[in-house]
C-alpha positions as CSV (number, residue, x, y, z in Angstrom):
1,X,0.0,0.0,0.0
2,X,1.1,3.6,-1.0
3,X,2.8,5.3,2.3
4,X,0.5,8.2,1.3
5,X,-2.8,6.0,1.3
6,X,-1.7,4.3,5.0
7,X,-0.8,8.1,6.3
8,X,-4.5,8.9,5.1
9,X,-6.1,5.2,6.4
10,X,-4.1,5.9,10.3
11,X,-5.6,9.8,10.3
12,X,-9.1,8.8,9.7
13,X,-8.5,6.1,12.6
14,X,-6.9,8.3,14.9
15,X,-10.0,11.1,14.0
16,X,-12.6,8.3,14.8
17,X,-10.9,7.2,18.0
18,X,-10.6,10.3,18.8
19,X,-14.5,11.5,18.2
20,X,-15.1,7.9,20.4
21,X,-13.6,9.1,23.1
22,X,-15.8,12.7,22.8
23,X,-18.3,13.3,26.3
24,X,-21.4,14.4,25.7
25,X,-23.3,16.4,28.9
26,X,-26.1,17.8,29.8
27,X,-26.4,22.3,30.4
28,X,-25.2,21.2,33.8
29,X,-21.9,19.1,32.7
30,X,-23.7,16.1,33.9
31,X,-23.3,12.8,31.8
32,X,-26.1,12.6,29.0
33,X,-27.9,9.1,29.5
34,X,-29.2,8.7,26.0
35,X,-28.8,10.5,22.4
36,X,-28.2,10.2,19.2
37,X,-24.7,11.6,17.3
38,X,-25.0,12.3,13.5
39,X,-22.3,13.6,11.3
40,X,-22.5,15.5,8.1
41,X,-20.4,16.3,5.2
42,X,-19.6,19.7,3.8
43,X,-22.9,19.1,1.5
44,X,-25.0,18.3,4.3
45,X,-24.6,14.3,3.5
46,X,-25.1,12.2,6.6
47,X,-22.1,10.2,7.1
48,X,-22.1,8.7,9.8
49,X,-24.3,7.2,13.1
50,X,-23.4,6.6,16.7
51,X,-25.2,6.7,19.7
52,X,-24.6,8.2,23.2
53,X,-24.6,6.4,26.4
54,X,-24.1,7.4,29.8
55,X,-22.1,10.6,27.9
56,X,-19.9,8.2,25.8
57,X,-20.3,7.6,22.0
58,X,-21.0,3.9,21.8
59,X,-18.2,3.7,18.9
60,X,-16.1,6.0,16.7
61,X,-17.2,8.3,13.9
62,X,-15.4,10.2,11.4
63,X,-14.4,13.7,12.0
64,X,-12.4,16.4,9.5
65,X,-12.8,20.1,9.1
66,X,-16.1,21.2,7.1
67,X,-17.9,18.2,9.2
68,X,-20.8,19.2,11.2
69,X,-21.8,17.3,14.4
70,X,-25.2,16.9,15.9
71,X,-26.7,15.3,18.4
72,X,-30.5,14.5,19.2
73,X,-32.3,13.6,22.0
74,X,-32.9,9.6,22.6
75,X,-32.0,7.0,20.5
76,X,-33.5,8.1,16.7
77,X,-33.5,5.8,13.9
78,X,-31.1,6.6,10.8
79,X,-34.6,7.8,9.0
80,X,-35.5,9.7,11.8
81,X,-32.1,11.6,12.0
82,X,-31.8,11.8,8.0
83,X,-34.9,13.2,8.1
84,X,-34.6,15.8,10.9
85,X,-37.3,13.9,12.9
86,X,-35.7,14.4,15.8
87,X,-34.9,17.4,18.6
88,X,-31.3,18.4,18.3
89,X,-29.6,19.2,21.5
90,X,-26.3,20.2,19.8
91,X,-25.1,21.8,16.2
92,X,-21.8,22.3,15.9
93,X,-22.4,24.7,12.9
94,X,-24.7,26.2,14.8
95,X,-22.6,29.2,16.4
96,X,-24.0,29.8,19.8
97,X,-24.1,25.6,20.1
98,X,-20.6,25.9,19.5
99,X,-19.2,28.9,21.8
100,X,-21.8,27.7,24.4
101,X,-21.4,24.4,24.8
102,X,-18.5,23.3,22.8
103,X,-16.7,22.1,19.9
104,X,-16.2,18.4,19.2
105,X,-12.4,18.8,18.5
106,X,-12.1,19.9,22.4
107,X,-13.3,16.5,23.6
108,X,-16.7,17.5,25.4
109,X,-19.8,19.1,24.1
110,X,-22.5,20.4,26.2
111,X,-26.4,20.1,25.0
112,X,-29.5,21.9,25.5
113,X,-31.1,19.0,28.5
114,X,-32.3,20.2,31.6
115,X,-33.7,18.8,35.0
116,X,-37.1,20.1,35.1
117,X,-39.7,20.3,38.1
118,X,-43.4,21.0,37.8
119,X,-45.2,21.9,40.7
120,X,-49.1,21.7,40.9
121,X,-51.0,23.7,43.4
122,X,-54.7,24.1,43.7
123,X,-55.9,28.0,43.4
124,X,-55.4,28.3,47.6
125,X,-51.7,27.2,47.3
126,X,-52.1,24.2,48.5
127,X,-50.0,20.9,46.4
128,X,-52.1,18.7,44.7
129,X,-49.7,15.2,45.9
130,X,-50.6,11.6,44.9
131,X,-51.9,12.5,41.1
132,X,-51.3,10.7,38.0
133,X,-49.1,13.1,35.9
134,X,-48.2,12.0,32.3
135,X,-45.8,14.7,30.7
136,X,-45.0,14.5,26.7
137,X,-43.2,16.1,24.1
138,X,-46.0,18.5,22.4
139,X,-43.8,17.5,18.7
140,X,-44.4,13.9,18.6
141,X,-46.9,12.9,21.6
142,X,-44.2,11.2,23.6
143,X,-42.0,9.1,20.9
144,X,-39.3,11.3,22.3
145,X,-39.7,12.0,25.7
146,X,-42.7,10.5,27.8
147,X,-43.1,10.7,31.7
148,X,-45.8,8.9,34.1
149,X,-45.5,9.3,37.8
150,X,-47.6,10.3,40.5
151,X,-47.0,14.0,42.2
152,X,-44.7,14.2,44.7
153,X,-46.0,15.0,48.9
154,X,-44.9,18.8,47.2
155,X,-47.2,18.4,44.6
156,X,-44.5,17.9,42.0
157,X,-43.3,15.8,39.3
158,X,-39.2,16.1,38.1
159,X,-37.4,15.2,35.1
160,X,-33.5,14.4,35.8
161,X,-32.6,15.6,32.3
162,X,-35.2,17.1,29.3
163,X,-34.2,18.6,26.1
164,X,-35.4,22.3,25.3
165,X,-39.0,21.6,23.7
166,X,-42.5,21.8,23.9
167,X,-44.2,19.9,26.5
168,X,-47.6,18.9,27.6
169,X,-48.5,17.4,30.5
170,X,-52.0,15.9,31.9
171,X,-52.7,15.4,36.0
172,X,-55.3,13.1,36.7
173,X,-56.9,12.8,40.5
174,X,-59.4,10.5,41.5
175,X,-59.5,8.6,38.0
176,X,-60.8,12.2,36.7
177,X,-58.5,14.7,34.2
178,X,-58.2,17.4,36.6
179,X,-55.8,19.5,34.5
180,X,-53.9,19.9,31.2
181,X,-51.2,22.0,30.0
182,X,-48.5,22.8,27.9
183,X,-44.8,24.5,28.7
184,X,-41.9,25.0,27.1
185,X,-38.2,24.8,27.8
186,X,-35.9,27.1,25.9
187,X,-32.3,27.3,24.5
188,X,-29.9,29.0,26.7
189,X,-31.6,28.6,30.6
190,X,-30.1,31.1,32.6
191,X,-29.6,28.9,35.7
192,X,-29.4,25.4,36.3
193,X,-33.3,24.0,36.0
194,X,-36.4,25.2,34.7
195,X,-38.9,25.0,37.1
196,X,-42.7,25.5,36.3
197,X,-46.0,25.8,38.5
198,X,-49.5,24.8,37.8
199,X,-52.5,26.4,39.3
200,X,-55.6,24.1,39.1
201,X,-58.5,26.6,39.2
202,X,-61.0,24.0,37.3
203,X,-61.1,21.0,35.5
204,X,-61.3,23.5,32.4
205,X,-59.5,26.1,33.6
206,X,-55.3,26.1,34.2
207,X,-53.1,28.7,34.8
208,X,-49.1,28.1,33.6
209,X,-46.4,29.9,35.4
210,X,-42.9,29.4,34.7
211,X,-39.4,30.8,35.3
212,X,-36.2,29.7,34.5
């Protein structure tokens, strides 16, 4: 073999070990449990496919200047990520993505995933504990993120990491749909968690307050 074409074979191996060996987090540096990592070409090709686990790419993937790097939340098919059928927690050639959170040539990129907490009161202040909450994602109905639990002795229901989306979330009491609402989490929190409260005034009637 050429010694040019072996130079060229041991660079793309040492780029892929070196883009297996990239952590993933969460806004708060935390390992990310589960996402996808796609690569792209200078045309916008998808190249390549790996998945995320516990903040490790499961194995290598190429890497050269002019690629672009993203990651999406869960574990998307390669039609779902071809497609853009996903949420994307990370663009490299996104410019904030990449002064933000970090470039994949550094070793660690951050993402757009949150710990979130929902709080539901009833109009007097009082927690509304031991309810069936389901929370969704609003964009597919809960293919990518789904939650059921019951309210907390607090009245609230947490998610240890969440990407930035649209949610919805339904609380059920006594067998009965007592309230439904939607939130969203944005790009760029200002602090470490987003948390939200819900005001049950009646079964048709729900108030959404939420602060960063």
């Amino acid at each position: 073999m050429p010694h040019t074409a072996v130079r060229l074979l041991l660079a793309v191996l040492l780029l892929a070990a070196l883009a297996a060996a990239l952590e993933v987090r969460d806004w708060n540096d935390r390992p990310l449990g589960y996402g996808t990592a796609a690569v792209y070409d200078e045309d916008g090709r998808l190249v390549a496919l790996s998945y995320v686990v516990r903040g490790r790419l499961l194995y290598g993937v190429p890497w050269r200047s002019g690629f672009t790097l993203r990651i999406a939340w869960g574990v998307a098919s390669l039609e779902e990520a071809a497609s853009g059928r996903v949420i994307w927690i990370y663009d490299s050639a996104v410019a904030r993505d990449a002064a933000e959170l970090g470039h994949p040539t550094g070793g660690k990129v951050r993402t757009w995933v949150y710990p979130i907490t929902v709080t539901v009161k009833e109009k007097d202040g009082r927690p509304v504990s031991s309810c069936y909450a389901r929370v969704v994602d609003v964009q597919t109905g809960g293919r990518w993120l789904q939650l059921f639990t019951y309210t907390a002795s607090d009245g609230s229901v947490s998610l240890y990491q969440a990407p930035a989306t649209d949610y919805r979330i339904d609380v059920f009491c006594g067998g009965y749909l007592a309230a439904t609402a939607e939130f969203s989490v944005q790009r760029g929190a200002p602090s470490a968690a987003w948390n939200f409260e819900m005001v049950v005034d009646y079964v048709t009637e729900v108030r959404v307050a939420n602060s960063p």
